[in-house]
C-alpha positions in Angstrom: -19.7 -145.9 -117.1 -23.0 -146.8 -116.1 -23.4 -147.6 -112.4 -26.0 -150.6 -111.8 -29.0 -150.4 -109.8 -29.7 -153.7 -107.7 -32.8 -155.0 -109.4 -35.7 -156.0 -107.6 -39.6 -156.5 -108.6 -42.5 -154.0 -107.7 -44.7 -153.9 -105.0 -47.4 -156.2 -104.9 -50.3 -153.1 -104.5 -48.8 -150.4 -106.4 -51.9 -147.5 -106.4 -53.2 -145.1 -109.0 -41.8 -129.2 -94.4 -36.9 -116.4 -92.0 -37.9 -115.2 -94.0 -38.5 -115.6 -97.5 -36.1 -113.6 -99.6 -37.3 -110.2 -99.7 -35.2 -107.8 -99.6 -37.8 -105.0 -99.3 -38.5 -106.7 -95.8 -38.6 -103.4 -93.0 -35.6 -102.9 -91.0 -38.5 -103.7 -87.9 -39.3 -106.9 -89.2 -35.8 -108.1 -89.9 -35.3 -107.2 -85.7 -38.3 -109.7 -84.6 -36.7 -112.9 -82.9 -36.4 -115.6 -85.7 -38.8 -117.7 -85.4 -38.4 -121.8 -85.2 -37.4 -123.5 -88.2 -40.0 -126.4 -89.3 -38.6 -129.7 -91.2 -41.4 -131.9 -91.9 -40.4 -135.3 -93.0 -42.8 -137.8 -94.2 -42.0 -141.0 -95.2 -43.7 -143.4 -97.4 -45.6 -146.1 -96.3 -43.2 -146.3 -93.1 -45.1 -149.2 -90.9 -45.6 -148.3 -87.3 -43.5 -151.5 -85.9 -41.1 -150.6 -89.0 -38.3 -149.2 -86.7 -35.7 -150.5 -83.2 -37.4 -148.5 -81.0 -40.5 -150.6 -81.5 -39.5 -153.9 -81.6 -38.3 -154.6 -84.6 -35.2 -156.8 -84.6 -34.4 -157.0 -88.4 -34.7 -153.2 -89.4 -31.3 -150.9 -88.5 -32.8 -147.6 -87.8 -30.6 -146.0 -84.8 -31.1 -142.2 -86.2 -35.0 -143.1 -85.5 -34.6 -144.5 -82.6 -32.4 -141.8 -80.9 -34.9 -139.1 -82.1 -37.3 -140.7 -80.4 -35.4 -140.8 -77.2 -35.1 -136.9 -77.8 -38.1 -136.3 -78.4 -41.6 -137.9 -78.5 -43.6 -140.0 -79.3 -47.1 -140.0 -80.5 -48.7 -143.5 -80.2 -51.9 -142.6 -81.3 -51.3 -141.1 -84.6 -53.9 -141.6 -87.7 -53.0 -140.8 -91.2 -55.3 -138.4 -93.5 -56.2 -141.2 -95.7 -55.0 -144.6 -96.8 -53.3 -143.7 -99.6 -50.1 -141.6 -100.9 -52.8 -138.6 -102.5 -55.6 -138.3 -100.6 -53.2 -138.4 -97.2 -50.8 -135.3 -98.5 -53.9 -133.6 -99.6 -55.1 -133.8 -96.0 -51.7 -133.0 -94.3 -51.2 -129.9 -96.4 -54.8 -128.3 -96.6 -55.8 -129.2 -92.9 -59.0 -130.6 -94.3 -60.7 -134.3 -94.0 -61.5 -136.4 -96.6 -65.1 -135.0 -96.4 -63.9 -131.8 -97.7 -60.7 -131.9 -99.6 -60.9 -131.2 -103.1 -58.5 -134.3 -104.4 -59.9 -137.5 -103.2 -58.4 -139.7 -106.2 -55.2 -141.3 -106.1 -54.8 -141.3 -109.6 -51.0 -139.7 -109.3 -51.8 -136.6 -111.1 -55.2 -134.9 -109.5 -54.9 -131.4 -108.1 -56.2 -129.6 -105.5 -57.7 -126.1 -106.5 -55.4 -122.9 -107.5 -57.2 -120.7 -104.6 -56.4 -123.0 -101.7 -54.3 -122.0 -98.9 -51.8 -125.3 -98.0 -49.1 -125.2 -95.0 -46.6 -123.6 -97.7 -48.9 -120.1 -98.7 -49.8 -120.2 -94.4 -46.3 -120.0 -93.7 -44.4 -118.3 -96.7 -47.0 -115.4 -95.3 -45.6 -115.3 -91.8 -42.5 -114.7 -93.6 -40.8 -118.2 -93.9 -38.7 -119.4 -96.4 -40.7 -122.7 -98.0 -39.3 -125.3 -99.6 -40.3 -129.1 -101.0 -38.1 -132.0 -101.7 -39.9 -135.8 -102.6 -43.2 -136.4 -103.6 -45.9 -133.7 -103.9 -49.0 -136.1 -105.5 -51.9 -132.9 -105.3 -51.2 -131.5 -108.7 -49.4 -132.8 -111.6 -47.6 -130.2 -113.9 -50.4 -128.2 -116.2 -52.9 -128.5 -113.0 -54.1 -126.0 -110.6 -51.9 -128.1 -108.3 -49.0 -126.8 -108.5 -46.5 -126.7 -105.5 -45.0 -123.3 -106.9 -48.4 -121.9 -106.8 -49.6 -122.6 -103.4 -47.3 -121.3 -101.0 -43.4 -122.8 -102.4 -40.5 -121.4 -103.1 -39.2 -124.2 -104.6 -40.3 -127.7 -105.1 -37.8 -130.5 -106.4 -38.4 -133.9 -107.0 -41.9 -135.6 -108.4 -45.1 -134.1 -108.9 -46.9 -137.1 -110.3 -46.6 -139.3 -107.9 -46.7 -142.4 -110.1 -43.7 -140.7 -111.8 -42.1 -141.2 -108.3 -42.7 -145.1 -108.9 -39.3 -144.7 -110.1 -36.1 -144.0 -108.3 -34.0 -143.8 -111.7 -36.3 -141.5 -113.7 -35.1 -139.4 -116.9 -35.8 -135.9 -115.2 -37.3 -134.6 -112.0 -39.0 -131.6 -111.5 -38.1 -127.9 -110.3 -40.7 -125.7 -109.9 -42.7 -127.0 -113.2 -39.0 -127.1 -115.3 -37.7 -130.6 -116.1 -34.3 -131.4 -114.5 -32.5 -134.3 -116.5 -30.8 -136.7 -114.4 -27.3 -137.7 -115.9 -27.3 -141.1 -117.2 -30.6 -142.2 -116.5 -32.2 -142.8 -120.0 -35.2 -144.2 -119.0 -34.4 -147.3 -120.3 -34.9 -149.6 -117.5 -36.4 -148.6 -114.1 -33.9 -150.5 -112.1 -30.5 -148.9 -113.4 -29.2 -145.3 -113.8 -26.3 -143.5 -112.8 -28.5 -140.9 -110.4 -30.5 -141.9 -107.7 -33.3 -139.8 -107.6 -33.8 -139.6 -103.5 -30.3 -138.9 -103.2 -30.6 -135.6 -105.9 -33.3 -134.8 -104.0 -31.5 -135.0 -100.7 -28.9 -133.1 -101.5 -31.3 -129.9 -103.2 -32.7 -130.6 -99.4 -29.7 -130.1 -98.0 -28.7 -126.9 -100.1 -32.0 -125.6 -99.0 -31.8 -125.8 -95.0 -27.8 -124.2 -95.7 -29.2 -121.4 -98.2 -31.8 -120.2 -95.5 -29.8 -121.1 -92.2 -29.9 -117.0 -91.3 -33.7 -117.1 -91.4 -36.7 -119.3 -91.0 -37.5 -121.7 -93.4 -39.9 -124.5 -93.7 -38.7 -127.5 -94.8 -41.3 -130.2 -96.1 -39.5 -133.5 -97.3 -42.6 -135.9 -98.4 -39.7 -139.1 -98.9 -40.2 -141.8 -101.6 -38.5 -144.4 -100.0 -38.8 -146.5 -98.7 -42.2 -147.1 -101.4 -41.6 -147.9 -104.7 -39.5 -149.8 -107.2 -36.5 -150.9 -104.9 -33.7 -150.5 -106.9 -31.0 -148.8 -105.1 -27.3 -148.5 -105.8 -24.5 -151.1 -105.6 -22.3 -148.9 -103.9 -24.9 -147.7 -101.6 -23.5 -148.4 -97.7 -26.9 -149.0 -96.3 -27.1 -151.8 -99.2 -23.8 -152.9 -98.2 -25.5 -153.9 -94.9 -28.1 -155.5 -96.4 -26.8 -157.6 -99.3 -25.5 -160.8 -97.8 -28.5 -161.3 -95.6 -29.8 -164.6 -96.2 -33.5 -164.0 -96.2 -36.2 -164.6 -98.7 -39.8 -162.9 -99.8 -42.2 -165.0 -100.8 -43.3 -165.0 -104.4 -41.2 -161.9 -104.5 -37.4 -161.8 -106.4 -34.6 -162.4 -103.2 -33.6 -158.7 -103.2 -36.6 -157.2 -102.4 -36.7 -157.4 -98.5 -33.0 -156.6 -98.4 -33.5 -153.6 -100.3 -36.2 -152.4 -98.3 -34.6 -152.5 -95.0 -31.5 -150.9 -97.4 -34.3 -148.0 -97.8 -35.2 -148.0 -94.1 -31.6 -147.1 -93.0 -30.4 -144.9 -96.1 -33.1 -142.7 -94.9 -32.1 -143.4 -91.3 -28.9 -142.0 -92.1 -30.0 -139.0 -94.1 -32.5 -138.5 -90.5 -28.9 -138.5 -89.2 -27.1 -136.4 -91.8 -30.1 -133.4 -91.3 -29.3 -133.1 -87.3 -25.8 -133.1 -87.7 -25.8 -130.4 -90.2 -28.2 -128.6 -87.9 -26.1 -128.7 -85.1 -23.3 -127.7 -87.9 -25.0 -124.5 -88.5 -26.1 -124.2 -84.6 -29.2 -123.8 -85.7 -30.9 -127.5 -84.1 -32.5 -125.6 -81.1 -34.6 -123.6 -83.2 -35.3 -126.3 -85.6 -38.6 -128.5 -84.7 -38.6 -131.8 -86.8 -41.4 -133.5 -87.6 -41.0 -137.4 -88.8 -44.0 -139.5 -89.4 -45.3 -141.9 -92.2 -47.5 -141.1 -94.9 -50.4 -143.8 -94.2 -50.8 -147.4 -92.8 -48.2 -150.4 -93.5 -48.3 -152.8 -96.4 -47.5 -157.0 -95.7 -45.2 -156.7 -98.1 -42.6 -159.9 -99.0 -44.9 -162.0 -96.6 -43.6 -166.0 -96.0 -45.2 -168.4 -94.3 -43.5 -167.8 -91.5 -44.1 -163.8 -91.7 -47.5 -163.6 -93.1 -48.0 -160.1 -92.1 -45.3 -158.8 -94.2 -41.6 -160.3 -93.9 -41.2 -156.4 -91.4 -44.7 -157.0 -90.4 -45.3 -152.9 -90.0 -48.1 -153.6 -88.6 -47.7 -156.5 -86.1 -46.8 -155.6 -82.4 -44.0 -157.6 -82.1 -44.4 -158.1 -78.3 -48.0 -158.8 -77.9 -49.1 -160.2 -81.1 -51.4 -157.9 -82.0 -51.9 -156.8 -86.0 -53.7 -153.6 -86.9 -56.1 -155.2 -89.3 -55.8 -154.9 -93.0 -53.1 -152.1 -94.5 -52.6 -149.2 -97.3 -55.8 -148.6 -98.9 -57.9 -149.8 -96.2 -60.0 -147.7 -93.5 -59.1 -150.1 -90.6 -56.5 -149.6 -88.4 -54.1 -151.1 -90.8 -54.5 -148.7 -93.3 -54.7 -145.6 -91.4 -52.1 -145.5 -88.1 -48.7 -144.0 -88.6 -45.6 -143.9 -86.6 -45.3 -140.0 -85.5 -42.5 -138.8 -83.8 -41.5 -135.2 -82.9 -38.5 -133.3 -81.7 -37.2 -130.0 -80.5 -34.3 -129.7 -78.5 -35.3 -127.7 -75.4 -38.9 -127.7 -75.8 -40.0 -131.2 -76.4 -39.8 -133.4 -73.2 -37.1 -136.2 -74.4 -38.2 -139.7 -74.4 -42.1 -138.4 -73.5 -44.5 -140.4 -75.2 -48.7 -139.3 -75.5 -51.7 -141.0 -76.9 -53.6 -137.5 -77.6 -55.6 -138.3 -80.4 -54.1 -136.7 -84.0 -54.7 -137.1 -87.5 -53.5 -135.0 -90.4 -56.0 -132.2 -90.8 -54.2 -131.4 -86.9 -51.0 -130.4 -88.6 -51.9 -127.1 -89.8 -53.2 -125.7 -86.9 -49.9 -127.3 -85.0 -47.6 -125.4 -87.5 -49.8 -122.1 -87.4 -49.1 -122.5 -83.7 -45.7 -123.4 -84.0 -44.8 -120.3 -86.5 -47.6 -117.9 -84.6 -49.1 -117.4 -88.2 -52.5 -117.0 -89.0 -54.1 -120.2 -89.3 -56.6 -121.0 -92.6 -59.9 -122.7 -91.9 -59.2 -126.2 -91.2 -60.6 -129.4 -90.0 -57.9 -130.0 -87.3 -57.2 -129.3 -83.4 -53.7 -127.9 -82.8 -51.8 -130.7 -80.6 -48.9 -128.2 -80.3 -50.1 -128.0 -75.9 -49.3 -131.3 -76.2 -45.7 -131.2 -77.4 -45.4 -128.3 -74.5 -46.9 -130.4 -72.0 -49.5 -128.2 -71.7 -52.8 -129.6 -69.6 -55.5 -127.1 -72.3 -55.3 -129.5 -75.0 -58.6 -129.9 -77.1 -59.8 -132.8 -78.4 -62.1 -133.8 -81.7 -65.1 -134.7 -81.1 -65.0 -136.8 -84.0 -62.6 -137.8 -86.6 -63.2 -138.9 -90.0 -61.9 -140.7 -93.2 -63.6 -141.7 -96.8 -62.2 -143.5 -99.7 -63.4 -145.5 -102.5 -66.4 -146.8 -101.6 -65.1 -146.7 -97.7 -66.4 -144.6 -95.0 -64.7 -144.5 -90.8 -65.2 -142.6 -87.5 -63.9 -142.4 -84.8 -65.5 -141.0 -81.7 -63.4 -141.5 -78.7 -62.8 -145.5 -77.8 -65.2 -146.4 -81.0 -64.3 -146.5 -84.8 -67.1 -147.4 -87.0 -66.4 -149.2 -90.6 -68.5 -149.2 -93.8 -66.8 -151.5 -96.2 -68.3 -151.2 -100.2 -71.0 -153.9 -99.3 -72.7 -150.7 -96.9 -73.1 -152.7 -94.1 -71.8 -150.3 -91.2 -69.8 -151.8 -88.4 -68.6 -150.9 -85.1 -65.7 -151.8 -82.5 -64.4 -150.6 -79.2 -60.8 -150.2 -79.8 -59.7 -149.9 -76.2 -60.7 -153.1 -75.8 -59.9 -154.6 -79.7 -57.2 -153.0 -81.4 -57.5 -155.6 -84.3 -61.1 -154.7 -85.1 -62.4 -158.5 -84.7 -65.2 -158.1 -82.5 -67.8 -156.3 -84.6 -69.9 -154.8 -81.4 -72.8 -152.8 -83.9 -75.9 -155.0 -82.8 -74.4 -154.4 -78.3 -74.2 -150.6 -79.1 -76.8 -149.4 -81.3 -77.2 -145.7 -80.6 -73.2 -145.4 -80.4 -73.7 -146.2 -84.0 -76.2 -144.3 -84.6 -74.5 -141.3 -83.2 -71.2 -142.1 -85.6 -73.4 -142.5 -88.8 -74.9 -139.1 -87.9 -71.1 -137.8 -87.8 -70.5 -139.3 -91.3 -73.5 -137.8 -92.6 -72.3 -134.4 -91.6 -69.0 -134.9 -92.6 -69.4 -136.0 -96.0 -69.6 -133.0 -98.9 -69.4 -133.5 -102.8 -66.1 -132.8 -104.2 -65.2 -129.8 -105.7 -62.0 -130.7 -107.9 -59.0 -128.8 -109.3 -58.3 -128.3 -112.7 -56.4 -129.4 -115.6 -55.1 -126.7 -117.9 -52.4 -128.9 -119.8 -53.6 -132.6 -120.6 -50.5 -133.4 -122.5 -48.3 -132.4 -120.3 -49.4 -134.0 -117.2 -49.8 -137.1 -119.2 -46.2 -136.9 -119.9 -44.7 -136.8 -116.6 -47.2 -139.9 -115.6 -46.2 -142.2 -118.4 -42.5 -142.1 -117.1 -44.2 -144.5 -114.4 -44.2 -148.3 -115.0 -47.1 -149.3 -116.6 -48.4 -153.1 -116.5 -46.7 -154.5 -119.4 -43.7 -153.4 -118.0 -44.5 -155.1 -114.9 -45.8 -158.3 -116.2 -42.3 -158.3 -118.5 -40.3 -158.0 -114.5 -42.2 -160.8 -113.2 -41.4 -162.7 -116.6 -37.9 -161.9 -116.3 -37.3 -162.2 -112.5 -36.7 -158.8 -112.1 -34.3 -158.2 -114.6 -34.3 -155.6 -116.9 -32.3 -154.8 -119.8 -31.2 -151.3 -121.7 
């Protein structure tokens, strides 16, 4: 028997983390002290204020919270990009968007074949590497490809408008289809297998498999993006069901089903540790949990016009991050980042060292004492220590679509697609309303210079297969299929 999905509508703005098993490994090498296990969990579009621990009074996220009492905090964290691509391209090549090689977010662009990414750096320092979620730099028949740059294995989507979906006919293993029982692609709403939870569980399977050596664990999380259909039976929904709030423009279900999202993966946050601690293997396990780029207003009212979880309104001073996903103001571009090692991390510390994605390489390489690849990024790993020697950038920088940022210390400067460059002090306005670019002139001038040197033409990936990256992409919704959802009120039928 079929097992229903609830049914909700689409977003408003959809947009187009041992050694590994060798057993030839030297008797001298298997003797080395195991180094620390790395789970990297990224989720998508998680809001910074989308969590207890920050203020927010409707979302039920206690796993989150009590990581972040045992471990810390990173308040001044910036995503890679603005965007679900362009942001994983940054985090797993350590480069900015002025040099990455996929700067689309078309769902199926690749990076090229001969690039090193966190998985090739640390499957070389003899880790154990495996993905679960959405990889978005490479479609199947691409260059791209996770299996090919450093993984194991890879489970879930590679097309990340495939992972649009959370009933899909198939997932992907390592380039092979994996059918999913009882979806038939029929609706996206309704299936009989969850796609996230398949995905958990290979996650799961994974950390168990490798528990006697050290793995790397990246978990790039649909939810809570996406089509929000989630299962009847689901507990988190069970919390969620009866609440009596509405969304707007949006079908009744869909803010319920999103904080449903929040705490199914606050749960599985929870399910990880304790498993962890199962195989006594939590001390040596450092957990990274972050989101993949700025919030979204989605289900706003007119009593929650900045989104009915308003991810990116400080809930105690008032304060929004301007804009959100897609944009290159704050809104679009800082992240929640938390971090956590038992033993190592100060619990409950908090920082506002200065990070953005092309950082995380550099950490990890730190982290795993591997040999780190050329990168953009600064190592914030002293930071985690509490060390005092911890560099700084002396510049950070974004680009997409038309859309250029830096930031040098307190100032960020903004060129929107009209090419007017602007400039704000965000020690002083954290909403980016006070354009201060005729007060400061040669600060400007100085950033411009910095985006000048920061910018180089692309240099793309390949397709070798048209066909078949076309085919994981069209198991996506398409507009008519959205327009039919609106037209219908969500419902869909088989």
């Amino acid at each position: 028997m079929k097992r229903n999905a609830v049914l909700t509508l689409v977003a408003a703005t959809i947009v187009f983390v041992g050694l590994a098993g060798d057993d030839s490994r030297s008797t001298a090498h298997a003797a080395e002290p195991q180094r620390p296990n790395i789970i990297y969990i990224m989720l998508d579009e998680w809001g910074y204020f989308e969590s207890g621990h920050m203020g927010n009074t409707d979302l039920l996220t206690p796993n989150i919270d009590r990581f972040a009492q045992e471990g810390m905090r990173l308040t001044n964290a910036y995503a890679g990009a603005p965007v679900c691509g362009p942001t994983r391209c940054s985090l797993l090549t350590g480069l900015h968007a002025g040099h990455m090689s996929m700067r689309k977010n078309d769902g199926f662009s690749p990076i090229r074949a001969e690039e090193p990414t966190l998985g090739s750096m640390l499957k070389q320092q003899g880790y154990a590497t495996g993905g679960f979620g959405k990889w978005g730099i490479g479609g199947r028949g691409t260059s791209g490809v996770p299996e090919q740059h450093g993984f194991d294995l890879f489970f879930g989507y590679y097309d990340q408008v495939h992972a649009h979906t959370f009933y899909p006919r198939y997932l992907i293993r390592n380039s092979v289809e994996v059918p999913l029982p009882g979806n038939p692609g029929l609706s996206f709403y309704e299936g009989e297998t969850h796609a996230h939870l398949a995905i958990f569980d290979e996650s799961l399977k994974f950390i168990r498999k490798n528990k006697d050596q050290s793995f790397f664990c990246y978990l790039p999380w649909t939810p809570p993006h996406g089509l929000w259909g989630i299962d009847e039976d689901d507990p988190s929904w069970q919390l969620f069901k009866d609440k009596p709030w509405t969304a707007g423009q949006q079908t009744e279900n869909d803010a319920k089903v999103y904080a449903a999202f929040m705490h199914l993966i606050d749960r599985q946050l929870g399910q990880i540790i304790s498993l962890l601690k199962e195989l006594k293997i939590d001390d040596n396990t450092v957990i990274f949990l972050c989101g993949d780029n700025g919030g979204q207003d989605y289900f706003a009212t007119p009593e929650r016009p900045h989104g009915f979880f308003g991810p990116n309104l400080n809930p105690e001073t008032g304060e929004r991050f301007r804009a959100g996903k897609g944009s290159l103001y704050e809104g679009g571009l800082k992240v929640p980042y938390l971090v956590r090692w038992p033993g190592k991390i100060e619990p409950a510390s908090v920082s506002d060292h200065l990070l953005y994605y092309p950082d995380i390489m550099p950490t990890l390489a730190d982290i795993a004492g591997a040999a780190c690849p050329a990168t953009d990024g600064l190592s914030f790993a002293p930071t985690l220590f509490g060390q005092p020697d911890q560099p700084t950038h002396p510049f950070l920088y974004w680009e997409y679509q038309g859309q250029t940022a830096v930031r040098m210390n307190q100032w960020k400067a903004y060129r929107g697609r009209s090419g007017s460059w602007e400039l704000y002090d965000l020690s002083q306005d954290v909403e980016e309303k006070q354009n201060v670019a005729d007060e400061h002139p040669d600060v400007l001038k100085q950033l411009i210079a910095q985006a000048d040197e920061a910018h180089h033409p692309v240099r793309p990936g390949e397709i070798y297969d048209r066909q078949l990256t076309d085919k994981d992409h069209r198991q996506a919704p398409h507009k008519g299929n959205l327009d039919y959802l609106k037209r219908s009120g969500g419902k869909t039928t088989d």
